[in-house]
VOLODREN-917164 format. One record per residue (C-alpha): residue in one letter; x, y, z. Coordinates in pm, 1 decimal. Each point is the difference from the previous one (the first is absolute). Layout:
   aa         xx         yy         zz
    A          X          Y          Z
...
END
This chain:
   aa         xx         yy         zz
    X    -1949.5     5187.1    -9140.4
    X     -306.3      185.8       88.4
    X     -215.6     -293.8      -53.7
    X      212.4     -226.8      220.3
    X      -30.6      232.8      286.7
    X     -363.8       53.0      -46.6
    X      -64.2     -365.2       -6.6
    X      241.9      -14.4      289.0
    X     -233.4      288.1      204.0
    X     -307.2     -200.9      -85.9
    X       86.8     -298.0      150.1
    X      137.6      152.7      294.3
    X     -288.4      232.4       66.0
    X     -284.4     -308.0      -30.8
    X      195.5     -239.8      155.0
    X       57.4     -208.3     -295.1
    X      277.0     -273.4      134.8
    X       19.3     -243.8     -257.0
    X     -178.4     -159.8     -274.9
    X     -160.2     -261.2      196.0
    X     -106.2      236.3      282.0
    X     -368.5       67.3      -10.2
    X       24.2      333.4      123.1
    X     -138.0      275.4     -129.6
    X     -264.4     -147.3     -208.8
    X       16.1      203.3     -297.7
    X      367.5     -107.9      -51.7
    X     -143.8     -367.6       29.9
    X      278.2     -238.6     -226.4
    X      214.7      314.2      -86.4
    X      368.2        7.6       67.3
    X      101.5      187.9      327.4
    X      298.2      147.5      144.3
    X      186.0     -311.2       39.5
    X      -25.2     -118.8     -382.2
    X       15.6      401.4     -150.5
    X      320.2       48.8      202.0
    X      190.4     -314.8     -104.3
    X     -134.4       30.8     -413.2
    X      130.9      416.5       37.7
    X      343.8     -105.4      165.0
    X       -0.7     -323.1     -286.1
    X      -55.8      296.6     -278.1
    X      283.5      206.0      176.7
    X     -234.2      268.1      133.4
    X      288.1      194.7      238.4
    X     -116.5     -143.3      370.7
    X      -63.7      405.1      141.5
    X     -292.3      -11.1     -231.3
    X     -128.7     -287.9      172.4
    X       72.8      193.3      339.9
    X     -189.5      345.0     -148.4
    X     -342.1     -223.8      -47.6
    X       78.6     -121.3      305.6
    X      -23.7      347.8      170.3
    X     -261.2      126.9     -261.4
    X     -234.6     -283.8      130.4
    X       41.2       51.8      371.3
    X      -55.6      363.0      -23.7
    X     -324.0      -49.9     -157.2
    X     -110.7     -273.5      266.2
    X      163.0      237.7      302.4
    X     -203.3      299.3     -148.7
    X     -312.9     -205.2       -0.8
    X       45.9     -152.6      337.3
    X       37.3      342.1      152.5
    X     -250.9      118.8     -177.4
    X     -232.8     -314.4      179.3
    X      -66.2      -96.3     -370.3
    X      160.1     -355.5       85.0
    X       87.0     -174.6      326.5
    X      254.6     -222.0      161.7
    X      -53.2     -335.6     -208.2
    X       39.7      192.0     -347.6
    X      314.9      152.4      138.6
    X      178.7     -320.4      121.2
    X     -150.6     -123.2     -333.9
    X      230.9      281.7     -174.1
    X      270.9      -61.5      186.3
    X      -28.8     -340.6      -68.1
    X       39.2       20.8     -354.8
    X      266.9      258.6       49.0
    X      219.7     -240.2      154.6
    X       27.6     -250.1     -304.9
    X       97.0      298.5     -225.3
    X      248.3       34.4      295.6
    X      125.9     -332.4      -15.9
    X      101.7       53.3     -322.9
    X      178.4      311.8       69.9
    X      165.1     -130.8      280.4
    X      317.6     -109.6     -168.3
    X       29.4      328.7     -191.4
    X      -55.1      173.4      361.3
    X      273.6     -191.8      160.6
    X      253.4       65.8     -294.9
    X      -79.6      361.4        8.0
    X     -106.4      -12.8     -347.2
    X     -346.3      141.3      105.1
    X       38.3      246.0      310.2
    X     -222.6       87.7      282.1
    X      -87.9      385.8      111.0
    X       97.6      -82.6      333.7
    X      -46.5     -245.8      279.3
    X     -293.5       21.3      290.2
    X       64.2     -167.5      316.1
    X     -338.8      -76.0      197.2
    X      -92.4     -149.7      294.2
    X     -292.5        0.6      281.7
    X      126.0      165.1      326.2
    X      118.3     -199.1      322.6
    X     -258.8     -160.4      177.1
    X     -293.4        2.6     -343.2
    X      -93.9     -331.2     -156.6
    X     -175.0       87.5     -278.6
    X      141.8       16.6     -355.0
    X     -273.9       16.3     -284.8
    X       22.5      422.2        9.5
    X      369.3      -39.8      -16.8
    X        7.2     -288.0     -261.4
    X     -271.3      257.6     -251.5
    X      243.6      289.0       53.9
    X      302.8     -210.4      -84.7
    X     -208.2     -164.0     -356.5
    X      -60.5      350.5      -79.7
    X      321.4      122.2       62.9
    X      188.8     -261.4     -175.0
    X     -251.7        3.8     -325.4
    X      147.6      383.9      -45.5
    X      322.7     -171.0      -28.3
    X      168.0       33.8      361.2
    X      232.9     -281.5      153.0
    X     -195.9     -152.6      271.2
    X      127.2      -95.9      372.4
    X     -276.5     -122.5      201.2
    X      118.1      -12.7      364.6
    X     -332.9     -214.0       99.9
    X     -164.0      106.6      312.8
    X       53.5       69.7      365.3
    X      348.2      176.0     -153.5
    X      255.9      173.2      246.8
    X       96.0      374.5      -20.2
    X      373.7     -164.4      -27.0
    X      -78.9     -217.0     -341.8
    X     -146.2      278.6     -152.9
    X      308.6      207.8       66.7
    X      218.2     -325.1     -100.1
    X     -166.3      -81.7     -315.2
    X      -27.3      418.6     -114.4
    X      366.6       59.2      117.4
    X       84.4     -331.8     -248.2
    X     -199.2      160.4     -280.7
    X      122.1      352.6        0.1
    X     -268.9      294.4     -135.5
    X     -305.0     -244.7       21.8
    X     -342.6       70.7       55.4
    X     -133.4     -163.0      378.1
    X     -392.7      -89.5       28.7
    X     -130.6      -64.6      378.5
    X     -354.8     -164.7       50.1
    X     -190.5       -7.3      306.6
    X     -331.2     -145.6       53.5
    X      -81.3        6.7      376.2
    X      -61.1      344.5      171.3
    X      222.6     -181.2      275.9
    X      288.9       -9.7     -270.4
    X       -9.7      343.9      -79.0
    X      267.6       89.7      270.2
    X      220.4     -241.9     -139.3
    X      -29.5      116.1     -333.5
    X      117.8      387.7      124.3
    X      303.2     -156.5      217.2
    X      117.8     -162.0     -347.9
    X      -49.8      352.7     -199.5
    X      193.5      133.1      238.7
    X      271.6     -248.0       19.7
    X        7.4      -21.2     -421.9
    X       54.0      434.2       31.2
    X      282.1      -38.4      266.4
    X      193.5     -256.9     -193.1
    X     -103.3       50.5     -342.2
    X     -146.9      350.1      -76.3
    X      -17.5       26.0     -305.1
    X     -196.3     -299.6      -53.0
    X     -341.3       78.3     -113.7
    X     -276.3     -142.5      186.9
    X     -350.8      -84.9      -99.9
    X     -246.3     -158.3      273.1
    X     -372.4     -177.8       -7.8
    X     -204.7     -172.4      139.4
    X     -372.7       15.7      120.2
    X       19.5      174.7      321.2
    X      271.2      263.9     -187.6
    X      -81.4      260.0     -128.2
    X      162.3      375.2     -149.4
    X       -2.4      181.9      363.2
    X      162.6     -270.7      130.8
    X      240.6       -5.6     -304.5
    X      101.7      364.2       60.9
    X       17.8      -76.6      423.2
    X      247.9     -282.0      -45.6
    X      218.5      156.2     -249.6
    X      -71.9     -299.0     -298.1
    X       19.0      150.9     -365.9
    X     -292.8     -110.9     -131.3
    X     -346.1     -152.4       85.1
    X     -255.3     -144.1     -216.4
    X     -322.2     -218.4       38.3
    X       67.9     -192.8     -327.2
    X      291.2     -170.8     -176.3
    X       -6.4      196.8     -301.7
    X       90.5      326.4      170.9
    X      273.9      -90.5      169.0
    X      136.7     -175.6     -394.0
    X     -120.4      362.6     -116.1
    X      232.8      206.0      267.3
    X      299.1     -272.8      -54.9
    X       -4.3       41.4     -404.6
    X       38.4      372.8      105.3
    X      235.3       -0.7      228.7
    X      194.7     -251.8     -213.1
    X      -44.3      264.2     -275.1
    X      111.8      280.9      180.6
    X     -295.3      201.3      -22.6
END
């Protein structure tokens, strides 16, 4: 079992999609996520194993990437390969067979465009082994309250991008406390920052995805 998540980690951490992918070099010809996840579920290997390298490797990649060790491209790289250990899972996800800690529903404020923050956040987020629901962009105060009011005791992630957004961003924290207040609330985004965390009345702020996983596996935890 150990081994399988360890090889799991590995390829999740380099980016190691597939056999055939070229990427990183020194894995050059060796089986990847996709072909290690399908022999360990062949060999019955229980699927939450799979999930555990799963987490293993994106905590190593989040550390590093907060750490400035690696950048964007290795990141997307690891959630890449993340996602065909994923595929496998997915049936055991849907049938409950393997469970999620929670579910995380994220979105970029009302009148912000941009999604790559929001879209790292939610690849770290759902490699610790959160339930995903990605709102997009340019996302109401009113879905937000929608979506968390249809998924009772989730987690809520607002992104902002644009200093001109930032207003937007407190109107919806302050709609999600009046409807929903006990919904915790984590916020980002490059004009954000832990003052204006504290000012707007958000639960958490961090500059990097692997934080905010970090204070959700906490939180999750009760501790």
């Amino acid at each position: 079992m150990e081994n399988i998540i360890e090889q799991i980690a590995a390829c999740v951490e380099k980016g190691k999609v597939n056999k055939q992918s070229p990427f990183p070099p020194d894995m050059k010809d060796q089986d990847g996520a996709d072909e290690i996840a399908a022999a360990a579920l062949k060999n019955n290997i229980p699927p939450d194993v799979l999930l555990d390298g799963c987490m293993l490797g994106m905590d190593r990649i989040g550390v590093k990437f907060s750490e400035n060790k690696v950048f964007v491209p290795e990141l997307l790289m690891a959630a890449k390969a993340m996602n065909e250990v994923m595929k496998h899972l997915k049936p055991f996800l849907e049938s409950g067979a393997v469970k999620h800690k929670g579910k995380f529903v994220i979105g970029t404020v009302s009148g912000d465009l941009h999604d790559i923050g929001k879209n790292l956040v939610a690849m770290t987020i759902k490699g610790s082994g959160f339930e995903i629901i990605d709102l997009g962009v340019d996302v109401p105060s009113e879905k937000f309250i929608k979506t968390i009011r249809e998924n009772p005791g989730c987690f809520v992630g607002l992104s902002a991008l644009l200093t001109t957004t930032m207003a937007n961003m407190e109107k919806s924290v302050q709609a999600i406390r009046d409807h929903c207040p006990e919904t915790k609330i984590l916020i980002g985004g490059a004009p954000v920052n832990q003052n204006f965390c504290e000012k707007i009345g958000a639960d958490f702020y961090s500059p990097d995805p692997q934080k905010a996983a970090e204070y959700m596996n906490r939180s999750s935890a009760g501790t």
